[in-house]
C-alpha positions as CSV (number, residue, x, y, z in Angstrom):
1,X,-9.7,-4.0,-7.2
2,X,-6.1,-2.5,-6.7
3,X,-5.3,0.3,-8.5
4,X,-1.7,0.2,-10.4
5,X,1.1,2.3,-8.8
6,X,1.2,4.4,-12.5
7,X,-2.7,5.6,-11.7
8,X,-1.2,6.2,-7.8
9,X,1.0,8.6,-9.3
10,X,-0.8,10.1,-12.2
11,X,-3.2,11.1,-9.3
12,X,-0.5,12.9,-7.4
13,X,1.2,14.6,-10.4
14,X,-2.8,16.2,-11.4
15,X,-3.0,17.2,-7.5
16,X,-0.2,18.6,-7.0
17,X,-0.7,20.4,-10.3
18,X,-3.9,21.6,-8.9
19,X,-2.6,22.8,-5.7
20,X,-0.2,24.7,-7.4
21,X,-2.4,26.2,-9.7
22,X,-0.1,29.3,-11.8
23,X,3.0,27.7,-10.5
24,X,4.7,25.6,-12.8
25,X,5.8,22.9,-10.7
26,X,8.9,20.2,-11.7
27,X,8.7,16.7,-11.5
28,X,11.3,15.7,-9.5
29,X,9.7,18.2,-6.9
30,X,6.8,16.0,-7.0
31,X,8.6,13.0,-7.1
32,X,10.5,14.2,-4.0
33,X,7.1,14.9,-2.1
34,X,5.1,11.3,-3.6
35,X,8.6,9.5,-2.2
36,X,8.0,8.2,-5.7
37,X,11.1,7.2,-8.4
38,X,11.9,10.1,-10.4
39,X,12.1,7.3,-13.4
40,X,8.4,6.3,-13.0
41,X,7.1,10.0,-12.3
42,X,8.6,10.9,-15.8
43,X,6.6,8.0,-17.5
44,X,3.5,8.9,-15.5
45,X,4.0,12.5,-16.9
46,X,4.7,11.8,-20.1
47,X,1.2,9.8,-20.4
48,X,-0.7,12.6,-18.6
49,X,0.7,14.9,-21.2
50,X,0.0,12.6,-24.2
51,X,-3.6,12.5,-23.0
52,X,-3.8,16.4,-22.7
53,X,-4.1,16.5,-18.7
54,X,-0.8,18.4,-18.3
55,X,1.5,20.9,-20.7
56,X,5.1,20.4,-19.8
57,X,7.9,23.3,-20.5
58,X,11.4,22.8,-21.4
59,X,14.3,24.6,-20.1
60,X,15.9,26.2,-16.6
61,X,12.4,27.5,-15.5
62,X,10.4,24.8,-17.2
63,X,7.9,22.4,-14.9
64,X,4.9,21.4,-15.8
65,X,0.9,22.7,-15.2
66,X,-2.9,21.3,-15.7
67,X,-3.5,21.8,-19.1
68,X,-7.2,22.3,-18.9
69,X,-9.2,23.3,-15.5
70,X,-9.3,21.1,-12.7
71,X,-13.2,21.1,-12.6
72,X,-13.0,19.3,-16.4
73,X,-10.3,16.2,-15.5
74,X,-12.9,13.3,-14.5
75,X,-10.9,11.1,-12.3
76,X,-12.6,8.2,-14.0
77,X,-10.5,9.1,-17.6
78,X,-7.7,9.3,-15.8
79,X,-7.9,5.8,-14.0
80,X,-9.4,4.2,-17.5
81,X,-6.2,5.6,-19.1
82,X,-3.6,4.1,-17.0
83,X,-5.6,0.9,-16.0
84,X,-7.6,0.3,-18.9
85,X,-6.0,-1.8,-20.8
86,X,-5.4,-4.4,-17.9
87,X,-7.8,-7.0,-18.0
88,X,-10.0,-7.4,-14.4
89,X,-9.7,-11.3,-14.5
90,X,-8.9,-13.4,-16.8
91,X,-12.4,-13.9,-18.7
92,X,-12.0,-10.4,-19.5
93,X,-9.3,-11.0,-21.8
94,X,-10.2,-13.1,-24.5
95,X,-6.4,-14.0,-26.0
96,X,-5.2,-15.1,-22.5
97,X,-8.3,-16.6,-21.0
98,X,-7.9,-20.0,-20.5
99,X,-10.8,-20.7,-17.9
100,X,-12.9,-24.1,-18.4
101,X,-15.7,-22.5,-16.5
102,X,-16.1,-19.3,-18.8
103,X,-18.9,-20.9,-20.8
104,X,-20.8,-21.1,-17.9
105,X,-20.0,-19.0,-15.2
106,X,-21.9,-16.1,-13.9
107,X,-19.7,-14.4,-11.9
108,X,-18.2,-12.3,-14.9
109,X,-21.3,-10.7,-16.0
110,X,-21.3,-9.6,-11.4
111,X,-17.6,-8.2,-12.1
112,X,-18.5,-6.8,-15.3
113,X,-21.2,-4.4,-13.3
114,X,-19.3,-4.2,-10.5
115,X,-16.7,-2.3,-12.7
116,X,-18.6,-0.5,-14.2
117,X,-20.3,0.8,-11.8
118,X,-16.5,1.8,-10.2
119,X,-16.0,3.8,-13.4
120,X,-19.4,5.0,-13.1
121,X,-18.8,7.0,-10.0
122,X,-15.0,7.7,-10.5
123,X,-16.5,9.6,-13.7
124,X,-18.3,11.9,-11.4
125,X,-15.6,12.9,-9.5
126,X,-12.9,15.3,-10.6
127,X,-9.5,16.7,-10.0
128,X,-11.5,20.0,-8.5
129,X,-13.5,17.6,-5.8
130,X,-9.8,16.4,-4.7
131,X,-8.5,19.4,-3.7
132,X,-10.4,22.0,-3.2
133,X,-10.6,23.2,0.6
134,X,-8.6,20.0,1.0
135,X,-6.1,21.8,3.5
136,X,-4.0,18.8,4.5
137,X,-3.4,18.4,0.6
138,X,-2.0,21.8,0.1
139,X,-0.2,21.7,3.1
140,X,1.6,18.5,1.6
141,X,1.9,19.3,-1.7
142,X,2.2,23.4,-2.1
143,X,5.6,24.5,-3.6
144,X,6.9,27.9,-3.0
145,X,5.5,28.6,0.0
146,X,2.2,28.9,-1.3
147,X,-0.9,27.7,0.3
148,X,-4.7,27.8,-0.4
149,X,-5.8,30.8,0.9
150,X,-9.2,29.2,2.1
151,X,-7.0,27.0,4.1
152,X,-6.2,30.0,6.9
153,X,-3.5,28.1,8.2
154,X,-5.6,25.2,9.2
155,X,-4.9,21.5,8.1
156,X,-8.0,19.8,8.4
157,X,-9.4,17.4,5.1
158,X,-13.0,17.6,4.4
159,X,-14.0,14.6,2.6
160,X,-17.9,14.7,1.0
161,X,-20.2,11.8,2.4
């Protein structure tokens, strides 16, 4: 499973937001830091805003901020949202499946779990479990000079087993 380069972003628009927690941050400061298209970080934003992830404000100081807490945005809605709608394989898309075998074949119900059980465990993981004490994440993605206090100056990433 690949995940699409929209979900790549969406996932470092919410961090960065969540790093920056009380700091409105802009877009193309984000898109600067991702090394990402300022284009496609405006259409990534403009989803995560549709969904109610983000609030964006208009104007000179405008930017945009996590709409709800980072503890409540399950990474699994997130990657549902942007890669829902694209079919695993084929069999999973019953207007453009064209397979012989599908009548047959058991290796869709296998995907099918296998999925599943993906968005089973990206549902238990949310934008709070990314970054918090993540020190080489804030280091990367703090504007204004701000950085988790936790942090101390170190840059390590702790990562749960």
């Amino acid at each position: 499973m690949r995940l699409t380069t929209r979900t790549n972003l969406a996932a470092r628009v919410l961090m960065s937001c969540a790093v920056n927690d009380g700091v409105i941050v802009r877009s193309m400061d984000i898109a600067q830091r991702s090394k990402a298209s300022l284009s496609h970080m405006l259409q990534v934003v403009t989803m995560l805003k549709e969904h109610g992830f983000i609030e964006t404000l208009r104007g000179r100081a405008g930017g945009l901020r996590l709409a709800r807490p980072a503890t409540e945005i399950s990474i699994g809605e997130v990657i549902r949202i942007f890669e829902g709608r694209i079919a695993f394989t084929e069999c999973f898309d019953s207007a453009k499946n064209t397979c012989p075998l599908v009548s047959a074949c058991r290796l869709r119900g296998f995907l099918s779990r296998s999925v599943e059980a993906f968005f089973h465990e990206m549902d238990m993981v949310t934008l709070a479990d990314l970054v918090s004490g993540n020190c080489g994440l804030s280091a990367l993605l703090s504007f204004h000079g701000r950085r988790s206090p936790i942090c101390n100056g170190q840059n390590t990433l702790l990562v749960p087993t």
